[in-house]
Backbone bond lengths (Angstrom), bond angles and torsions (degrees), N, CA, C in turn:
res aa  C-N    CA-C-N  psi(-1)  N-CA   C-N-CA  omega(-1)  CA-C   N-CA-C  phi
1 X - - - 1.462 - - 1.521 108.13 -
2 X 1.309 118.94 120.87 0.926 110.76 -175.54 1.770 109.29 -105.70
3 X 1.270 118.96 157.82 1.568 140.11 17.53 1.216 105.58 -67.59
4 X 1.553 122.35 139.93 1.198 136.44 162.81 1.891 103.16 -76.58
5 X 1.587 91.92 136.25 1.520 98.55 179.94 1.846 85.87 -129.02
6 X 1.306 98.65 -179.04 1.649 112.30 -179.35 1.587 126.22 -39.94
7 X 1.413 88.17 -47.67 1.821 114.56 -173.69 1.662 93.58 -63.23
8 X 1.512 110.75 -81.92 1.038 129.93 177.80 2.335 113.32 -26.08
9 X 1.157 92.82 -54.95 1.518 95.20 -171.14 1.716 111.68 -83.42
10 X 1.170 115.23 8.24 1.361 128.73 164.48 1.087 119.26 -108.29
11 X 1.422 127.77 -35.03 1.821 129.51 138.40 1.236 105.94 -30.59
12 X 1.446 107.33 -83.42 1.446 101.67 -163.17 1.658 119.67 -37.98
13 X 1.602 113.10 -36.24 1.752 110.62 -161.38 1.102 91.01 -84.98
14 X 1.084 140.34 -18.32 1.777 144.13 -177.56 1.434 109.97 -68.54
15 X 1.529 97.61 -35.94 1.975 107.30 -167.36 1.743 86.70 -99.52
16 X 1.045 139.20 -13.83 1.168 133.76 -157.95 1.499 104.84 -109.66
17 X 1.813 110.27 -3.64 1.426 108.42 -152.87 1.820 125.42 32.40
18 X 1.125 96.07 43.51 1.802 84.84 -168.82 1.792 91.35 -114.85
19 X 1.447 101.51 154.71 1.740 102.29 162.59 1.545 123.97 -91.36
20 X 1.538 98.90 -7.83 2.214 100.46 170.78 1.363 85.98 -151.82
21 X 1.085 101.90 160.91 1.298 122.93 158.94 1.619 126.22 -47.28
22 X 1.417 92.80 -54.82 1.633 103.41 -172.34 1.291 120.44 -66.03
23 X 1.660 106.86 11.68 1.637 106.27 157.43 0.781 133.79 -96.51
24 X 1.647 124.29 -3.18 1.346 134.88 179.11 1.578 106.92 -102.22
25 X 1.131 115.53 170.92 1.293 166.15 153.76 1.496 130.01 -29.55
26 X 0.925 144.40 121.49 1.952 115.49 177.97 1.717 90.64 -148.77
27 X 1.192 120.42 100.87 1.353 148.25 144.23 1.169 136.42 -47.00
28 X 1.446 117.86 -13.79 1.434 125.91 176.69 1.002 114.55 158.79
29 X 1.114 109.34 160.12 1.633 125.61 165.69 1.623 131.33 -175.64
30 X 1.215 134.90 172.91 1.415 126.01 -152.48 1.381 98.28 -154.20
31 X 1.134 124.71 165.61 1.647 144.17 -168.95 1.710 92.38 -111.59
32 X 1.812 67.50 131.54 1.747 93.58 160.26 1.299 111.57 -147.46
33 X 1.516 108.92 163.43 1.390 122.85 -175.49 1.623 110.77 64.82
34 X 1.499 109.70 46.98 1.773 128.02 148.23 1.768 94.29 70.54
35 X 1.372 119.05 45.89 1.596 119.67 -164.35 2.098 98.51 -132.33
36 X 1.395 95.19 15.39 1.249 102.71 -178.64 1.462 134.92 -55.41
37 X 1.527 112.54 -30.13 1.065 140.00 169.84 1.650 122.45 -58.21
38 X 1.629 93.67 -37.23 1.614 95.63 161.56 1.273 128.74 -116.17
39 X 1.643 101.26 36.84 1.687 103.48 154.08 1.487 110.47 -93.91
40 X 0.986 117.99 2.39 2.110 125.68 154.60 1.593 86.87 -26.88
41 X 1.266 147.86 -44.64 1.660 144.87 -154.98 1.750 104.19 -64.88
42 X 1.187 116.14 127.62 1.648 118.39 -176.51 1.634 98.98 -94.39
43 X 1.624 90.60 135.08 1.489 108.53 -168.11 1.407 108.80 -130.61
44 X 1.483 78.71 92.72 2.100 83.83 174.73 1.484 106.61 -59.33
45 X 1.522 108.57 179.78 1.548 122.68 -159.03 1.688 93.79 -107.57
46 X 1.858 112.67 -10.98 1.615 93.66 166.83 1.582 87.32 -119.47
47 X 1.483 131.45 57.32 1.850 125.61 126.30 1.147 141.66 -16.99
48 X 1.199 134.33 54.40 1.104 132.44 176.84 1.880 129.76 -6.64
49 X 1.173 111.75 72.71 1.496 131.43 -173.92 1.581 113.29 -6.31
50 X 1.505 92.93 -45.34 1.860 102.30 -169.39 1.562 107.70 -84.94
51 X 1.397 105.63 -26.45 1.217 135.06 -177.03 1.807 90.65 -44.53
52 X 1.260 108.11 -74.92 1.383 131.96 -128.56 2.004 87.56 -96.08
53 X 1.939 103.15 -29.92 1.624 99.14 173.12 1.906 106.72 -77.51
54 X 1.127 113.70 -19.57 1.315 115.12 169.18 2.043 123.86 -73.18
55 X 1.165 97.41 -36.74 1.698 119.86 155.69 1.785 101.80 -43.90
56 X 1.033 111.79 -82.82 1.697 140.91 -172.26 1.587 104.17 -35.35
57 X 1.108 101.40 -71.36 1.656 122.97 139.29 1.116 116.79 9.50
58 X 1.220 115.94 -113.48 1.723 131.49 162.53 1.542 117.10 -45.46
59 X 1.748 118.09 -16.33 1.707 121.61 162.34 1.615 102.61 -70.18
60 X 0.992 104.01 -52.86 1.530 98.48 -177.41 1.752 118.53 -43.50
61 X 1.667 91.94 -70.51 1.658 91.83 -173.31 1.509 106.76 -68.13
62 X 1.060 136.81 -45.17 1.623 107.70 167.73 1.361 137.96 -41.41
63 X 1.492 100.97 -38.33 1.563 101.17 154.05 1.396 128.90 -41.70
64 X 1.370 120.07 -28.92 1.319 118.29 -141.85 1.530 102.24 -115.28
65 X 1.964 103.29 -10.06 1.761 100.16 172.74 1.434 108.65 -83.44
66 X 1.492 97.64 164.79 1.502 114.64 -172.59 1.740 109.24 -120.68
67 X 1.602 101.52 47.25 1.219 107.44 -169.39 1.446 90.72 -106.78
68 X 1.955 108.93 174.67 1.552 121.65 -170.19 1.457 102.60 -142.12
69 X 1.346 125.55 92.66 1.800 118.22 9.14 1.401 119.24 -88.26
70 X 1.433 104.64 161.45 1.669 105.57 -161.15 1.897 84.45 -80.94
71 X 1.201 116.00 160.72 1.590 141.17 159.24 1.449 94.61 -35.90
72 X 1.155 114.96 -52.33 1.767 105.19 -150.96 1.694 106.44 -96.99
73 X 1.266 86.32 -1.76 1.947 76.20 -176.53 1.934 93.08 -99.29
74 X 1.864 112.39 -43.33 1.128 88.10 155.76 2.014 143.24 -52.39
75 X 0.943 98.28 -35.87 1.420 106.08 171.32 1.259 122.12 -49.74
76 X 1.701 114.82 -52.64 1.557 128.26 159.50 1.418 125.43 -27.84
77 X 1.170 86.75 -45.09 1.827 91.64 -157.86 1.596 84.48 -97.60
78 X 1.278 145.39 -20.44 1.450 126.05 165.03 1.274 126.22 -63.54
79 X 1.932 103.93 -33.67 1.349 122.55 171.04 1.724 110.10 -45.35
80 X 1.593 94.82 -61.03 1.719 85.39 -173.44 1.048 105.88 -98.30
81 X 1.396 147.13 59.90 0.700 156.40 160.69 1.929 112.29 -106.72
82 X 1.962 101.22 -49.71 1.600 111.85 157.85 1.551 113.56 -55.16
83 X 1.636 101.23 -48.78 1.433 88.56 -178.20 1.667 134.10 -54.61
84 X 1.152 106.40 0.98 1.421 103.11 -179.71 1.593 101.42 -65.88
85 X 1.197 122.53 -32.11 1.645 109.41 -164.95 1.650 95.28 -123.33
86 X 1.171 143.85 13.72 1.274 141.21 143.50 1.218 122.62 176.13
87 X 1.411 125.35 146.71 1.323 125.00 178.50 1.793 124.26 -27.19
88 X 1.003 128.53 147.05 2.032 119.30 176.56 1.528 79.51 -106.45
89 X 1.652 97.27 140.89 1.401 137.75 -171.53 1.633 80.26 -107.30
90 X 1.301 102.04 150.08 1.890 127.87 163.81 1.452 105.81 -31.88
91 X 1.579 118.15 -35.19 1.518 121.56 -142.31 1.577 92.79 -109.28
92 X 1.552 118.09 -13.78 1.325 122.29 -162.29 1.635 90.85 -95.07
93 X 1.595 122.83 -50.71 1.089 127.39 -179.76 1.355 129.99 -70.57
94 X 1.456 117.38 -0.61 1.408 139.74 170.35 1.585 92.82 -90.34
95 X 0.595 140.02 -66.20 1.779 149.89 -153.64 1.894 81.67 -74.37
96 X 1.769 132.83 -88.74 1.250 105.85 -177.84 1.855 119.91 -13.37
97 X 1.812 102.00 -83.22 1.425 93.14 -166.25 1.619 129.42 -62.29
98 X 1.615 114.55 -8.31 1.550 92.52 143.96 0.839 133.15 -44.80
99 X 1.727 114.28 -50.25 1.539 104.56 -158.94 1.349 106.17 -121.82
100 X 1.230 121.30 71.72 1.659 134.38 -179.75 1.722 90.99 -66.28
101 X 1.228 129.19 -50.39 1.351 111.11 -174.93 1.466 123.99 -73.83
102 X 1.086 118.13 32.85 1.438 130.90 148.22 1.506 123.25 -96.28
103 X 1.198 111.33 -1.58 1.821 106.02 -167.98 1.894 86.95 -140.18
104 X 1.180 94.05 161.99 1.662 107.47 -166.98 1.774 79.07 -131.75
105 X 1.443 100.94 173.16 1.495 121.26 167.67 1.214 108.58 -151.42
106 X 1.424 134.54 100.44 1.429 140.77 169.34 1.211 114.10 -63.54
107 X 1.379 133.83 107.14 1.600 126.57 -166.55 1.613 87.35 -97.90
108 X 1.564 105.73 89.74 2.158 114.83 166.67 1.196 79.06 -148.33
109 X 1.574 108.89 171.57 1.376 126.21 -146.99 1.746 78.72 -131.21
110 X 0.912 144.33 -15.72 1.928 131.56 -165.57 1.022 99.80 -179.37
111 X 1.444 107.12 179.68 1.652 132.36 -131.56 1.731 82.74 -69.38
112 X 1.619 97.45 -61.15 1.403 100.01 -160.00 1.307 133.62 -78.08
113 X 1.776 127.29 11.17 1.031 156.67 88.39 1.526 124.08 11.78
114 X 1.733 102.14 -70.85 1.434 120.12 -171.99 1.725 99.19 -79.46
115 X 1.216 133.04 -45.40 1.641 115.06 174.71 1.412 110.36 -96.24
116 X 1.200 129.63 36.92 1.273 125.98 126.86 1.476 124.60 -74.76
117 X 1.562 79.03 -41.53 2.219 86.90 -162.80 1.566 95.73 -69.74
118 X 1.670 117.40 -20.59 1.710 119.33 -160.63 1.831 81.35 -72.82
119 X 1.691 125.43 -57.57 1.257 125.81 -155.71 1.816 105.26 -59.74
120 X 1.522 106.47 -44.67 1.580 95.83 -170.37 1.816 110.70 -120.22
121 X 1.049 100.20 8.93 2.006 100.84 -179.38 1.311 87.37 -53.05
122 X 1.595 95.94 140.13 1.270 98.46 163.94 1.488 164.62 77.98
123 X 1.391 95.98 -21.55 1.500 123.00 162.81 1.081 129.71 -147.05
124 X 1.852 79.07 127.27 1.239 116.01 -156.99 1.690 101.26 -80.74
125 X 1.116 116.35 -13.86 1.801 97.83 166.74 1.410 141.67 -48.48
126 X 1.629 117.32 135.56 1.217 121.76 -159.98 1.813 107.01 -71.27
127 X 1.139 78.83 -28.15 1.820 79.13 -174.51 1.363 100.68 -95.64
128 X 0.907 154.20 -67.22 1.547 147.32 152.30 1.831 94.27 -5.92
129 X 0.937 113.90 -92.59 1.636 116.96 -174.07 1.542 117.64 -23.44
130 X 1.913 100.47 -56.46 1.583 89.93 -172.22 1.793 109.43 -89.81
131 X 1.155 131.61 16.69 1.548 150.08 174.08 1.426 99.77 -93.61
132 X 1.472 137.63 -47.10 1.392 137.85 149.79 1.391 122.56 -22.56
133 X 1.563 90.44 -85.27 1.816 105.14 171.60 1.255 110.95 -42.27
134 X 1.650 150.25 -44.94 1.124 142.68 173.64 1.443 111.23 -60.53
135 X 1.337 123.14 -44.72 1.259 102.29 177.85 1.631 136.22 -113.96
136 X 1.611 97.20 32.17 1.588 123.30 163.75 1.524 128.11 -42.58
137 X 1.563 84.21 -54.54 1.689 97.12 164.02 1.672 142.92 -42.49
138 X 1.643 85.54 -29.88 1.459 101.87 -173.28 1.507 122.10 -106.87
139 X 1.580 96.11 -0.03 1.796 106.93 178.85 1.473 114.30 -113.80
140 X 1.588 104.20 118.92 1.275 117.95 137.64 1.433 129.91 -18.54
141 X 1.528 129.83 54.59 1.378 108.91 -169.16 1.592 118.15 -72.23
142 X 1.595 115.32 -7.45 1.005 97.90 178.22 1.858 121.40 -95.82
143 X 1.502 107.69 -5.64 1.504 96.71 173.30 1.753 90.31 -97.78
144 X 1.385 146.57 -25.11 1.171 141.81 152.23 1.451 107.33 -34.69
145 X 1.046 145.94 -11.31 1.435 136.56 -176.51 1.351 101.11 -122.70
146 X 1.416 124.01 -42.49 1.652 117.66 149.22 1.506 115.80 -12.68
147 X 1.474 99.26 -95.77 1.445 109.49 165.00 1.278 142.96 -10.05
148 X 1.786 91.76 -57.48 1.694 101.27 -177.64 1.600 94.44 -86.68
149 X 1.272 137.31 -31.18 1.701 127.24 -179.58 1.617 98.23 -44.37
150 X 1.407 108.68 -48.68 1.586 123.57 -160.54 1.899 115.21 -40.68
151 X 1.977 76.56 -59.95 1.414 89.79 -154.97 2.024 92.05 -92.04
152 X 1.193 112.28 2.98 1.693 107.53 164.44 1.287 109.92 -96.23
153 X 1.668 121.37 4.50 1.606 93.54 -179.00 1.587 124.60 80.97
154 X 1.276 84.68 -16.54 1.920 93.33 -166.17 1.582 103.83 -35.54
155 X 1.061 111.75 168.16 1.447 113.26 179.44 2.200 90.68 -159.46
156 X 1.685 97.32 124.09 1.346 112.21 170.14 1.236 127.58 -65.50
157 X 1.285 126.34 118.79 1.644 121.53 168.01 1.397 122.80 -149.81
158 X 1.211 123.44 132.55 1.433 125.23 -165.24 1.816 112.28 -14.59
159 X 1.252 121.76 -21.80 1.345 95.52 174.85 1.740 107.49 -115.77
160 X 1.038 97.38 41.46 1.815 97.46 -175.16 1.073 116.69 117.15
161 X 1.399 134.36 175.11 1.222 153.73 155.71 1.611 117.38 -51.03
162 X 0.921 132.37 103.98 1.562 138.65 154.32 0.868 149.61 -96.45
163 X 1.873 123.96 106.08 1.101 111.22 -152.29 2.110 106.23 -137.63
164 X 1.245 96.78 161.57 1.472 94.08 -155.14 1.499 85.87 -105.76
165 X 1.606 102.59 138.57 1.521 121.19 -175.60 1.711 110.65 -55.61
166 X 0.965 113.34 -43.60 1.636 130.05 -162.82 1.867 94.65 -56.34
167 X 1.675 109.24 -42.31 1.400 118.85 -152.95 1.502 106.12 -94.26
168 X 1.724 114.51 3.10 1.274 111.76 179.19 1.892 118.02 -73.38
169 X 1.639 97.67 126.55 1.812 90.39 176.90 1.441 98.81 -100.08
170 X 1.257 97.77 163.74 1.353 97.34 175.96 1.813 113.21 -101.80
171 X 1.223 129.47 137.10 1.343 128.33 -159.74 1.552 121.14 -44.97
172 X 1.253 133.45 155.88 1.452 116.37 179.98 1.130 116.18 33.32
173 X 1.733 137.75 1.77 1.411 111.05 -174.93 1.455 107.54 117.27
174 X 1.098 96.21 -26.94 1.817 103.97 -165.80 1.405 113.32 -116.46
175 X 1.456 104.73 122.89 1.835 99.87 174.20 1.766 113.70 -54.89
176 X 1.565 103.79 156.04 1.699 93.80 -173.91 1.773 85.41 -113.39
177 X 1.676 88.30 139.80 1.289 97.75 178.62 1.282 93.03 -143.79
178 X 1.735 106.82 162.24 1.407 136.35 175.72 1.249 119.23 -151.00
């Protein structure tokens, strides 16, 4: 059962007769404790054991925050979000949940959704706010969110748009400011 802790990883080499881990094998495995969603992770049959108890690891305690959004639902939607162009390896999904603060998840369903939330997510400024409202009238939010999907990279997945900080352009060339 993983996470492997001390007790646990000296059982195993005892039952395994092995002296490390990294000589064996790993054939399978399955989700427990309602974490099913992020076994989406592709697990070759030579997985690195610690690899994958260090994975388990970081499944656990994300489970266990009571933050909004939780770790693991962000994580999800980054997961399939990679998966569009290939399976995430143990080593790919360790490296995501380090660095969750590189990727955002816009929970809107379309374009025009996404340049609304780009025009007012988030700020709470009064003058920002009422400079918005004046010029609501005159924006396209839905090819404005075209645009900004474009030049963010965004990528769609059942829980929103996800997009990785590194891959943000800025429109025409030009940062957008207000």
């Amino acid at each position: 059962m993983l996470p492997l802790d001390d007790e646990k990883r000296e059982c195993l080499l005892k039952d395994l007769q092995m002296e490390k881990l990294s000589d064996g094998y790993l054939y399978g495995w399955h989700a427990t404790q309602g974490i099913e969603k992020l076994c989406n992770v592709h697990v070759e049959h030579d997985t690195d054991i610690e690899k994958l108890s260090e994975f388990a690891e970081w499944v656990m305690w994300a489970c266990e925050q009571d933050t909004d959004p939780n770790p693991t639902e962000v994580f999800t939607a980054i997961l399939y979000s990679k998966m569009r162009d290939h399976p995430v390896s143990v080593e790919e999904a360790i490296e995501i949940a380090q660095n969750l603060d590189r990727y955002e998840v816009i929970p809107v369903d379309d374009a025009y959704e996404y340049g609304y939330e780009y025009l007012y997510g988030g700020n709470n400024d009064m003058t920002y706010s009422e400079f918005a409202e004046s010029v609501e009238k005159y924006i396209d939010f839905e090819e404005y969110g075209k645009m900004r999907l474009e030049a963010d990279g965004a990528i769609k997945t059942e829980h929103g748009y996800v997009i990785e900080h590194d891959s943000i352009q800025p429109v025409r060339g030009q940062e957008q400011t207000m």
